[in-house]
C-alpha positions in Angstrom: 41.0 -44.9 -8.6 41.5 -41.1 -8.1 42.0 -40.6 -11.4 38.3 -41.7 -11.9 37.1 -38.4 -10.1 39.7 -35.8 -10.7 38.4 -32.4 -12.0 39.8 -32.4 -15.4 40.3 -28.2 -16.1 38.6 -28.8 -19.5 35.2 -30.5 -17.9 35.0 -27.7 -15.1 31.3 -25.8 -15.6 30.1 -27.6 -18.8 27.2 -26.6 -16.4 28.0 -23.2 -15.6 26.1 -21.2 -17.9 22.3 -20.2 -16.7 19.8 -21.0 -19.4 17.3 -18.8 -20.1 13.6 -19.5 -21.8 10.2 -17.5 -22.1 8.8 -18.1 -18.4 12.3 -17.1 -16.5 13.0 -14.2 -19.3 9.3 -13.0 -18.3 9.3 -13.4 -14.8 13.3 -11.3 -14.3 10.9 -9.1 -16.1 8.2 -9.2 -14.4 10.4 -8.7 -11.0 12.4 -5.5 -12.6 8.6 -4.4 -12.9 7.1 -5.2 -9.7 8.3 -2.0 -7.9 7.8 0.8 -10.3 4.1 -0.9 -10.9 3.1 -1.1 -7.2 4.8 2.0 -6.6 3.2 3.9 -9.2 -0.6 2.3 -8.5 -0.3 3.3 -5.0 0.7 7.0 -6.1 -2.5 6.4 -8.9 -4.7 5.1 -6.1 -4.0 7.9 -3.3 -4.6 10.7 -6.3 -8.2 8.9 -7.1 -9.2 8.6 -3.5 -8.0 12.3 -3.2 -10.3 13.3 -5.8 -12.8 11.4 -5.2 -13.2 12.0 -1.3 -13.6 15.8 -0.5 -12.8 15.4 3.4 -10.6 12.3 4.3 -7.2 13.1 2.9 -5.2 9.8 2.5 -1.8 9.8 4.1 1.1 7.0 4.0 4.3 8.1 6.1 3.3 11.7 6.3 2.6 11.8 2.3 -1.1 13.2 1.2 -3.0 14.1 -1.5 -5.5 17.3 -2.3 -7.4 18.2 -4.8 -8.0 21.6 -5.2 -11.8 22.7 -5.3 -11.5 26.3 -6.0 -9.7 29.1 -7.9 -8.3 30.5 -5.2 -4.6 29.7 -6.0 -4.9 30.1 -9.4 -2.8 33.1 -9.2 -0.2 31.2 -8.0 -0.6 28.3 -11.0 -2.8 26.4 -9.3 -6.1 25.8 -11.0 -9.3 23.4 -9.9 -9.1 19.6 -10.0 -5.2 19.6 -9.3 -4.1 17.3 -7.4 -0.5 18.1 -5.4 1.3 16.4 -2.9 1.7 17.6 1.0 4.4 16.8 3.4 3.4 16.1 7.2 6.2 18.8 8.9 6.4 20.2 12.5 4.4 23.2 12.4 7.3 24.8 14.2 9.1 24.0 10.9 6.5 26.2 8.7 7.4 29.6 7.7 5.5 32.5 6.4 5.5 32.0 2.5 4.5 28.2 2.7 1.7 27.2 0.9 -0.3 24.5 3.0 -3.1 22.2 3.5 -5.3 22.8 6.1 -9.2 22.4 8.0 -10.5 25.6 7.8 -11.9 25.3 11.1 -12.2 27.3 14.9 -12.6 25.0 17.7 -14.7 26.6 20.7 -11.4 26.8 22.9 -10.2 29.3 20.5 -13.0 31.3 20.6 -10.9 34.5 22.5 -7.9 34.0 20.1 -7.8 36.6 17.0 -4.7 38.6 15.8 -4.5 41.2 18.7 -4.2 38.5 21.6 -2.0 36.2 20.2 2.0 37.1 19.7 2.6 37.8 16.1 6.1 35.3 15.0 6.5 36.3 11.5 4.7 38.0 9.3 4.8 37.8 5.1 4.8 40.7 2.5 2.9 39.1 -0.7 4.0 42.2 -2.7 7.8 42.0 -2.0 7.4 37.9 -1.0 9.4 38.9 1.9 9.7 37.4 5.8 9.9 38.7 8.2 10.5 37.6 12.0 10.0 38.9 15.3 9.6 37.3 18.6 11.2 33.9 18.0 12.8 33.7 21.5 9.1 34.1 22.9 8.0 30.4 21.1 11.4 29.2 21.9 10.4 30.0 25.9 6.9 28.6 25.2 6.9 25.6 23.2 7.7 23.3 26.0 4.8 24.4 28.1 2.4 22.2 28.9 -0.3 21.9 26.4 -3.8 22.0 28.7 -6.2 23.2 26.0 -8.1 20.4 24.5 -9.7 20.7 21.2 -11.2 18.4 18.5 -9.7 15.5 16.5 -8.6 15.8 12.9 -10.5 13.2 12.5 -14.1 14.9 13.8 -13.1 18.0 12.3 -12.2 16.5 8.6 -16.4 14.5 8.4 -17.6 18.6 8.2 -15.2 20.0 5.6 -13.0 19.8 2.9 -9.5 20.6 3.0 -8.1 24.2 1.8 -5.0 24.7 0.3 -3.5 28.6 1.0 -0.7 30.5 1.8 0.8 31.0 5.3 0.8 34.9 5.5 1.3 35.4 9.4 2.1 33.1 12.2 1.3 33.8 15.8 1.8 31.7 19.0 -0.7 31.2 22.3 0.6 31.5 26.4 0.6 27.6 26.1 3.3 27.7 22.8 0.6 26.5 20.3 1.1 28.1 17.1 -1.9 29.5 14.9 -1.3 30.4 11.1 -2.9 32.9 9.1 -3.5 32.5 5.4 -4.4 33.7 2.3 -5.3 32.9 -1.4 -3.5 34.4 -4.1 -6.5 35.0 -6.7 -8.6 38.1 -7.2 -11.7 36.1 -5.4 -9.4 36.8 -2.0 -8.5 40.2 -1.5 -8.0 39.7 2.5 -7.0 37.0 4.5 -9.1 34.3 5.8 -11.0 35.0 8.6 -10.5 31.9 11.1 -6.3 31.5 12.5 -5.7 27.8 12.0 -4.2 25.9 14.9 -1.5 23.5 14.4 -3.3 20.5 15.1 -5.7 20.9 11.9 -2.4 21.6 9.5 -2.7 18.4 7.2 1.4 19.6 5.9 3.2 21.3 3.6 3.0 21.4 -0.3 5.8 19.6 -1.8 6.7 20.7 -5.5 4.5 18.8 -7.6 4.6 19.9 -11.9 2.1 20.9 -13.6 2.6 17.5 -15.9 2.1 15.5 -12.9 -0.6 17.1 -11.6 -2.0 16.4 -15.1 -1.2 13.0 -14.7 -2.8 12.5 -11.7 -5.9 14.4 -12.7 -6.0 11.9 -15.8 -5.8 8.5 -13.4 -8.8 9.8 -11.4 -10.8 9.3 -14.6 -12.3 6.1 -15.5 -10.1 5.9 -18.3 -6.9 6.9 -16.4 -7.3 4.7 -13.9 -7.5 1.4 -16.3 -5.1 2.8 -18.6 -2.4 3.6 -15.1 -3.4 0.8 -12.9 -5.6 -1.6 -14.4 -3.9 -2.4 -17.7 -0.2 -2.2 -15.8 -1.1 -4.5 -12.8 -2.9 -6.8 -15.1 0.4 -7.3 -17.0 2.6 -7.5 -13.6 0.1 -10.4 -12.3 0.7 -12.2 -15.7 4.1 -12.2 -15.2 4.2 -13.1 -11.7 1.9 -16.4 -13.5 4.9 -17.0 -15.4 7.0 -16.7 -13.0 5.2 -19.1 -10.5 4.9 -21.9 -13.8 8.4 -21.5 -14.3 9.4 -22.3 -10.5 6.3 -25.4 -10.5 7.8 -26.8 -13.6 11.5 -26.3 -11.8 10.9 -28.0 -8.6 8.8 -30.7 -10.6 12.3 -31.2 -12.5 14.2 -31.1 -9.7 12.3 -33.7 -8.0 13.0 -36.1 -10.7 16.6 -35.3 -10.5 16.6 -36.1 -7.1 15.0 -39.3 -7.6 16.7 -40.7 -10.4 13.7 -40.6 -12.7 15.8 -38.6 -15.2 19.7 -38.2 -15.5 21.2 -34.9 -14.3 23.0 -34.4 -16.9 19.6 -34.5 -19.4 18.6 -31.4 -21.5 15.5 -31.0 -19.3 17.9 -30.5 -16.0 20.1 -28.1 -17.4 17.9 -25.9 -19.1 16.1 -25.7 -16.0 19.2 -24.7 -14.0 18.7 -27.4 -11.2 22.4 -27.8 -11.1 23.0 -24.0 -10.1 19.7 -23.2 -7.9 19.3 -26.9 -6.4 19.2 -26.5 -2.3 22.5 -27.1 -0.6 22.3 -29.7 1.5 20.0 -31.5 -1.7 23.3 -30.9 -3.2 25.5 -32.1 -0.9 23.4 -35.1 -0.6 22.7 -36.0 -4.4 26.7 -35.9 -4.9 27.3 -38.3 -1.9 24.3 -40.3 -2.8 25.5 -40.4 -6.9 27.2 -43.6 -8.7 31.1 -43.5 -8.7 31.5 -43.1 -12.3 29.4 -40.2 -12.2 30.7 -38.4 -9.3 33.0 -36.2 -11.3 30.1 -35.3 -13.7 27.9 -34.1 -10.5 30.3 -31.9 -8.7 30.9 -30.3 -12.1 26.9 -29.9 -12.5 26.3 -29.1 -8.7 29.5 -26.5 -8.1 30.9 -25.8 -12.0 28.6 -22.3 -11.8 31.2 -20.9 -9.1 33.7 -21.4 -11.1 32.8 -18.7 -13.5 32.0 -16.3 -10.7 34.0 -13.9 -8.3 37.4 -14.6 -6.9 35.5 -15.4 -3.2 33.4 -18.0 -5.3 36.0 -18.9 -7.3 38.0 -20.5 -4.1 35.2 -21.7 -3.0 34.8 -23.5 -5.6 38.6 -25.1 -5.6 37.7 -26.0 -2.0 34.9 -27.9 -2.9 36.6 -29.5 -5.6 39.3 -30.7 -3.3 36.4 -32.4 -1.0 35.1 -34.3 -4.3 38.7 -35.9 -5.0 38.8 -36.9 -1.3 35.7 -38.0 -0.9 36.5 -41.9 -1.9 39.2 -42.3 0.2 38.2 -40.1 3.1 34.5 -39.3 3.0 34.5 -37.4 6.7 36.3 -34.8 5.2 33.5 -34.1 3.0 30.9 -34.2 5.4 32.9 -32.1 8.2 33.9 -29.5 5.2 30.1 -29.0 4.7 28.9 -28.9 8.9 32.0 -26.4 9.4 31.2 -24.4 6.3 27.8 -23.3 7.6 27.2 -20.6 10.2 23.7 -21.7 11.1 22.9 -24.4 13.7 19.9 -26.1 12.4 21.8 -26.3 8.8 24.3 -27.8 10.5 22.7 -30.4 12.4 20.8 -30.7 9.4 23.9 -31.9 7.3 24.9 -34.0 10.5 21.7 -36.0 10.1 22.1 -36.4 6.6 25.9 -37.2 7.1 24.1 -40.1 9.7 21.6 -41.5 6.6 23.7 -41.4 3.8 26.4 -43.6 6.4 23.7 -45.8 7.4 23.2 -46.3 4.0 26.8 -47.4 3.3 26.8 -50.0 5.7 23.5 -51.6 4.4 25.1 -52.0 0.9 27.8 -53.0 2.3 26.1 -55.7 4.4 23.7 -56.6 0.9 26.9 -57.1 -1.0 28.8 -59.2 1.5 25.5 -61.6 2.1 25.1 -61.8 -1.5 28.7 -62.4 -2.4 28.4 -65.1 0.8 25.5 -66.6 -1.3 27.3 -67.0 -4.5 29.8 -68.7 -3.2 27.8 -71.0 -1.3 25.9 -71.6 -4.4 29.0 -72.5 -6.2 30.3 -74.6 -4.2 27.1 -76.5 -4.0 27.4 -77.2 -8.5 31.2 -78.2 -8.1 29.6 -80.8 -5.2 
């Protein structure tokens, strides 16, 4: 009776090969896409509301956007309507040299503060494009003070002006360790620097290298026509084939429901080109083997298990473990049943396969009953023609 359900080497993963068709082809694509799509439409989308809104600048994890409103960068490659990208740093990080992006505004508290009561830090030759520092170990004593000075939000500050976008050309620090930066265009419309010091708290950060071709790119998107052509037409594509995707897995569990049932043979052309065999739930698995008729038992492991097989090594005794279960499984069908409870780490899969274990037992012994009542009939029945 072994013999019936011994894993012949030549049968092992008939069923091991995934099959592929247009909905699961599309929606592996459609995956591989996903990212780059939603990663790109949110760049697309931060460079349109950047253009588009000349105060609020948009930020995700300390990332922003500007558009620049003016030539007054231009002699540093800058020109109008680029867009560039701004890091959020410490301002204690910033150096003389650093281009940033900034409120151009003086809150009343500062009134007293100009260039001859504050303590210059470094200072920045534009000619030379030189640093230079001096009293660093005065910050270093300050910048723990405590801060008493109150002034207003980014947020109130950003509803009356744009953001500008100049170079850091002198940094100075207060009695309570707040820095204040100095800056400067680098066009022939700004000959000296600007005349309000910017505190720290109205720095928006730091430009981050961002190519001319990008820039370009961006300034495309905030067009109508960029912005269908960039995120329109590409998330229109990505949601088609997510559609797929989601018909493919419908039409899979629809399958695999019939499977389960009986309604159509596992072995049919519809099951395996669905790949129920390979992504069918575990414990479904474990059940629709235990639950399967004895002449198809071999047949069913092969369909349910063949796919390791033809994996890694790890998978591959796996596999040989399993396969050792199956040819016990007539003779000793506890070992099957503890192999699976002890083979998973989780407690609810576990009691899961116990109650399953429980069913499929209570099960048994109804059949078992049926066939000894019915056999008791027959031969009641037969004894009552030879009367």
């Amino acid at each position: 009776m072994c013999n019936t359900i011994f894993m012949k080497k030549s049968a092992i993963s008939d069923y091991g090969k995934r099959k592929y068709n247009m909905y699961s082809v599309l929606g592996i694509v459609g995956d591989i896409l996903f990212y780059p799509i939603i990663f790109i439409t949110l760049l697309c989308c931060f460079a349109i509301f950047a253009d588009k809104n000349a105060n609020k600048v948009p930020s995700i994890l300390g990332v922003s956007m500007v558009s620049i409103s003016s030539g007054s960068m231009v002699d540093a490659g800058f020109e109008i309507k680029d867009i560039v990208i701004l890091i959020k740093k410490d301002p204690a990080s910033l150096r003389t040299g650093d281009i940033i992006g900034f409120y151009n505004y003086k809150d009343s508290a500062d009134a007293g503060k100009t260039t001859s009561t504050l303590t210059l830090l470094q200072s920045y030759d534009r000619v030379e494009r030189i640093s230079t520092e001096y009293d660093i170990e005065v910050y270093n004593s300050l910048k723990n003070e405590e801060k008493l000075t109150t002034r207003k939000s980014v947020d109130e500050v950003s509803a009356n002006g744009s953001p500008y976008f100049h170079r850091i050309i002198n940094i100075f620090v207060d009695e309570e360790g707040i820095l204040f930066f100095q800056t400067q265009g680098e066009s022939a419309l700004n000959p000296s620097p600007d005349p309000n010091l910017i505190c720290s708290d109205y720095v928006v950060g730091s430009y981050f290298y961002t190519p001319t071709w990008l820039r370009t790119v961006f300034e495309f998107v905030a067009t109508p026509t960029g912005m269908i052509s960039v995120v329109v037409v590409p998330l229109s594509i990505l949601i088609l084939f997510m559609l797929f995707s989601i018909i493919e897995q419908v039409s899979k569990i629809i399958i695999e429901k019939k499977v389960l049932t009986r309604l159509i043979r596992y072995n049919s052309e519809e099951s395996i080109n669905a790949n129920i065999g390979i992504e069918m739930d575990p414990l479904d698995k474990i059940k629709f083997f235990a639950t399967a008729e004895q002449e198809d038992k071999n047949g069913v492991a092969d369909f349910l298990w063949g796919f390791l097989n033809k994996t890694g090594t790890i998978e591959k005794l796996h596999f040989d473990r399993i396969m050792e279960m199956v040819r016990l499984f007539e003779k000793d069908p506890k070992r099957y049943w503890m192999f699976w409870v002890s083979n998973f780490k989780n407690k609810k899969k576990k009691q899961k396969v116990e109650k399953i274990w429980r069913e499929w037992h209570q099960e048994v012994i109804m059949k078992e009953r049926f066939e000894k009542m019915k056999n008791k009939h027959l031969m009641k029945k037969g004894s009552e023609n030879e009367v």
